[in-house]
N, C-alpha and C positions, 0 to 999 in steps of 0.2 A: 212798448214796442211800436214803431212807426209803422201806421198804415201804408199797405205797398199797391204800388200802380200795375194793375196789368194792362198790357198789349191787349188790342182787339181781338187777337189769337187766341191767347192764355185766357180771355175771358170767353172764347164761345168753347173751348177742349174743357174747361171747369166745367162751364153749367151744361156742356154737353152729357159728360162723364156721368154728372150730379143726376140730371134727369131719368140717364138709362136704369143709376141706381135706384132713385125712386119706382122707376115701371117696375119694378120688379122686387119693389115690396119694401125698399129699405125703408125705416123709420126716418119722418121730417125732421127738422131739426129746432124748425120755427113754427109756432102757431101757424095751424091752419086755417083759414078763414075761408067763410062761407062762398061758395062760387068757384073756387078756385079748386077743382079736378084735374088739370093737364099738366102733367109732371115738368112740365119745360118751363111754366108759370113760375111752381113751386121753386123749380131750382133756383129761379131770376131773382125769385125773393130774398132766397137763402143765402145768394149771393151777395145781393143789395144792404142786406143784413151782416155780415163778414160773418156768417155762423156757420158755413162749410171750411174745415179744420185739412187746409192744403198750403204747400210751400212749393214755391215753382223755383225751379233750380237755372240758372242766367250762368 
């Protein structure tokens, strides 16, 4: 499957979405690493990582 390009958009609504589920307890998806407490971090990772399982509809 080919890796897909998001918009500026489509990528702050992901890791926005991503983050509020973390404040509120959802499990990471990616190793945590040391230092890293701010769920908007986490998300950036998860993202950077393609390990949040979303399909943006175009």
């Amino acid at each position: 499957m080919a890796e897909q390009e998001f918009t500026k958009f489509e990528k702050a609504a992901i890791i926005g979405a991503r983050a509020l589920q973390l404040a509120y307890g959802a499990p990471p998806l990616v190793k945590v690493e040391k230092g890293i407490v701010n769920p908007l971090d986490l998300a950036e990772k998860e993202f950077e990582s393609n390990a949040i399982p979303i399909t943006i509809l175009r």
